[in-house]
C-alpha positions in Angstrom: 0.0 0.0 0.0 1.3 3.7 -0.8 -0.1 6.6 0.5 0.3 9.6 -2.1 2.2 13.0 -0.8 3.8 16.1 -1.6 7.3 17.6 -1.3 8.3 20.9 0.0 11.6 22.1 -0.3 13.0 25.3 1.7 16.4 25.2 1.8 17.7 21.7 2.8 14.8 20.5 4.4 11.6 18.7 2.7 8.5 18.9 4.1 6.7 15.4 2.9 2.9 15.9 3.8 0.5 13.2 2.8 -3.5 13.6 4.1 -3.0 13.1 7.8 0.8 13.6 9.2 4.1 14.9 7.8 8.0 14.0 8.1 10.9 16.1 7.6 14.0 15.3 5.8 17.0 17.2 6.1 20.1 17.2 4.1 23.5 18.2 4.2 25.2 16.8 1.4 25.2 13.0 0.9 23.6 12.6 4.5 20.1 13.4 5.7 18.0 13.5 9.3 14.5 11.8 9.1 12.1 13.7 11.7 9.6 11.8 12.7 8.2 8.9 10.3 4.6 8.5 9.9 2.2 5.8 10.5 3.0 2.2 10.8 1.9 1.8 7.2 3.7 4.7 6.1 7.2 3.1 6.3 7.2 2.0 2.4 5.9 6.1 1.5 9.2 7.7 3.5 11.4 5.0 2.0 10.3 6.2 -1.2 9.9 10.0 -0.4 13.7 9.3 0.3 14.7 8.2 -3.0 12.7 10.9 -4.6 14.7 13.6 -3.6 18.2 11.3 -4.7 19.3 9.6 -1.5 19.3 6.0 -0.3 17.9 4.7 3.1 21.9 4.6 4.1 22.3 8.3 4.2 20.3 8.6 7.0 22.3 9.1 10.0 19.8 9.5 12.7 16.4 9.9 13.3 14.8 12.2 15.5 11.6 12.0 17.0 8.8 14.8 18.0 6.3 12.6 20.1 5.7 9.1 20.5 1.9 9.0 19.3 1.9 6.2 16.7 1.2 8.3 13.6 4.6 10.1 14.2 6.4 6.6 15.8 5.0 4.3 14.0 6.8 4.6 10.8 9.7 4.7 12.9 9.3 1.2 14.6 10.3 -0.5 11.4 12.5 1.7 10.0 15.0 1.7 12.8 14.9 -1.8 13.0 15.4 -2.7 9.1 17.9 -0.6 8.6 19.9 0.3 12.2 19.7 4.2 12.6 20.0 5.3 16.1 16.6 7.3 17.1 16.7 10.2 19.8 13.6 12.2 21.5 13.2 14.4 24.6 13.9 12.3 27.8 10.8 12.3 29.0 9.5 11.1 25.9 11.8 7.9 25.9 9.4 6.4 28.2 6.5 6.7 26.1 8.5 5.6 23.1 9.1 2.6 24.5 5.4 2.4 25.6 5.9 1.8 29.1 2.5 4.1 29.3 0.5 5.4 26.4 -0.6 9.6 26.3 -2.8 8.8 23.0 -6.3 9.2 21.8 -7.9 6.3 22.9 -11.5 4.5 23.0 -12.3 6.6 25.9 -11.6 9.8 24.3 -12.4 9.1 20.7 -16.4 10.5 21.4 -14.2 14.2 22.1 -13.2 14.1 18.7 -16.0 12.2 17.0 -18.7 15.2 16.6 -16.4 17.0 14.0 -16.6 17.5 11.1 -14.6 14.6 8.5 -13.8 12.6 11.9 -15.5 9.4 11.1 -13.7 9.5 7.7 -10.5 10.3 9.5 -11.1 7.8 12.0 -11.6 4.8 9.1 -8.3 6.3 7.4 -5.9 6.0 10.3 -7.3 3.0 11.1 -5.9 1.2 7.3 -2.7 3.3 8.5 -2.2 1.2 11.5 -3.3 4.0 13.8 -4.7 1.3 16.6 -0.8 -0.2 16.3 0.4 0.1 20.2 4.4 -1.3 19.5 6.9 0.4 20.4 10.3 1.8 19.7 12.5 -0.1 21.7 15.4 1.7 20.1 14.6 5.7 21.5 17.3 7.3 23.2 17.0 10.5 25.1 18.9 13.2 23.3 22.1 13.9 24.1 23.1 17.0 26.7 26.4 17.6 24.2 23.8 18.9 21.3 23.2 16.7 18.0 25.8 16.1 15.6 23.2 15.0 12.7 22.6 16.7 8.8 21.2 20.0 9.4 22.6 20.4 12.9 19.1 20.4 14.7 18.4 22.4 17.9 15.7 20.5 19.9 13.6 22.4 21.5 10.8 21.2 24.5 7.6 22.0 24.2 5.6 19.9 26.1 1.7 19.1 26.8 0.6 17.1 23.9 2.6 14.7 25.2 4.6 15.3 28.3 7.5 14.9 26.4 7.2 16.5 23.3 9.8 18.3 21.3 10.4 20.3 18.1 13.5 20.9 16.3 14.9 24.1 15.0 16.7 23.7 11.3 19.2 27.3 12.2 20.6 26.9 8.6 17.2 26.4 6.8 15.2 29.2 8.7 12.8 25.9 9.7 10.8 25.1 13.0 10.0 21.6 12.5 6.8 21.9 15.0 5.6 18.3 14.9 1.8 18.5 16.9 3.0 21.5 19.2 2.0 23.6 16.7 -0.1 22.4 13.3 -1.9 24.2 10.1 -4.2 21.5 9.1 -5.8 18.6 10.3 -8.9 16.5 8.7 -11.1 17.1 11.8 -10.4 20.8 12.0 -11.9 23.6 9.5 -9.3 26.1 10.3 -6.1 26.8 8.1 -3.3 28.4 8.7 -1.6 28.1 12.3 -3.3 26.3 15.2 -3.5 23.6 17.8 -4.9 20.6 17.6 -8.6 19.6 18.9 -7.8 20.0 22.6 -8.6 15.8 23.0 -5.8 15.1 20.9 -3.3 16.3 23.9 -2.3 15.4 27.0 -2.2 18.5 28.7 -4.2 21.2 26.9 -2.5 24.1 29.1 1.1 23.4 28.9 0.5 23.1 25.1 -0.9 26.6 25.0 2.4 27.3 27.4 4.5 26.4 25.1 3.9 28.4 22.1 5.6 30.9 23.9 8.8 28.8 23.6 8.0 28.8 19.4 7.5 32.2 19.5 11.2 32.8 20.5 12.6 30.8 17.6 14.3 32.7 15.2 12.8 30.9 11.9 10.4 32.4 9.3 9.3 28.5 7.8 7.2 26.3 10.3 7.2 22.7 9.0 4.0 21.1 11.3 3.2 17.6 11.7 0.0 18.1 10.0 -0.4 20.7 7.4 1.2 22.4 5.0 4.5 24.8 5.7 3.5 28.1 6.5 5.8 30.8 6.3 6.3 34.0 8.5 7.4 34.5 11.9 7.2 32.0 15.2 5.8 34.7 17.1 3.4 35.3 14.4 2.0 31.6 14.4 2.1 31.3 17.8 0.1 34.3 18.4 -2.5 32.5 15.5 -2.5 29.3 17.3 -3.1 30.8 20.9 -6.5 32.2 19.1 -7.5 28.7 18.6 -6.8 27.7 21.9 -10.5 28.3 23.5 -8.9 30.0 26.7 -6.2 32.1 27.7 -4.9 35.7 25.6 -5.6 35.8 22.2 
């Protein structure tokens, strides 16, 4: 099964967005990062969004992850494994990573979700992706105090409350915040465009995810590459301020 997509290049980062998540590949000559990796059934899809742009699976010298909810991991789980790239998350996301506890939509908290608009359509969509899949990636390290030495040279930076662990990653060279589901411009259950937060039953903690857009407002990047959407370009402080609008409490 392939899942079609599209390529956005700024700089040397692609943006690879397909109808319900994003990953991020980042290049510095022969070698690239993979950020983040899909579904469990999109493995095949970033193998081959990797040979589109004219590398092989063995230029990828690590792999970074945002969060540890299965449509970001679960690509992940088999990549790592069939081809032996070292992964690295925030340390408090290691835990999740290796599913020693789950912070994901579940049964419980589907009905939150279920009254909007496309969500039974979304829900029978992730479901083919492998979006009920609950393995996990054994293979997550926390990332290292000493800084990254990976294609791109990636800043992390926290931003917990979707998951208490959560972290995007800051491309310096590329002008890129890769956002992951801190901060999104599209989903198939919202009708907004443009910057925004995910339905608040989608995180963990719906406050410290409004907290932290402050911490994306301080990046110095004027791309945002979001786990789901398209890029949107301008300002952090600009998209943050968009997203804390869609927040349903707090300042605009």
């Amino acid at each position: 099964m392939t899942t079609p997509y599209a390529i956005t290049r700024v700089g040397d980062a692609y943006l690879v967005s397909t109808e319900h998540v994003n990953w991020v590949l980042v290049e510095d000559g022969h070698d690239l990062t993979l950020i983040d990796g899909g579904y469990p059934a999109n493995a095949a899809d970033v193998e081959r969004s990797v040979r589109e742009i004219g590398h092989q699976m063995g230029d990828i010298r690590g792999m970074l992850l945002t969060h540890a909810h299965v449509d970001h991991l679960g690509g992940l789980v088999h990549l790592a494994q069939s081809h032996s790239v070292d992964v690295w998350t925030g340390a408090r996301e290691v835990p999740h990573a290796h599913r020693d506890y789950l912070q994901q939509l579940g049964p419980l908290r589907v009905p939150l979700v279920l009254w909007r608009h496309g969500a039974l359509a979304w829900l029978v969509d992730i479901v083919r992706l492998g979006g009920t899949d609950r393995e996990g990636l054994p293979e997550a390290q926390p990332l290292p105090a000493t800084g990254l030495d990976l294609p791109g040279s990636p800043v992390p930076v926290p931003t917990p409350g979707h998951t208490d662990g959560h972290t995007s990653y800051h491309l310096p060279g590329s002008g890129i915040l890769v956002s992951g589901d801190a901060l999104i411009t599209g989903h198939a259950v919202s009708r907004l465009r443009g910057p925004q937060l995910l339905p608040r039953g989608f995180s963990h903690d719906r406050r410290a995810t409004v907290d932290s857009l402050e911490e994306i407002a301080e990046v110095d990047a004027g791309t945002l590459f979001p786990g789901h959407g398209p890029a949107w370009t301008g300002s952090m402080r600009e998209a943050a301020g968009l997203a804390r609008a869609t927040a349903g409490f707090g300042r605009p």
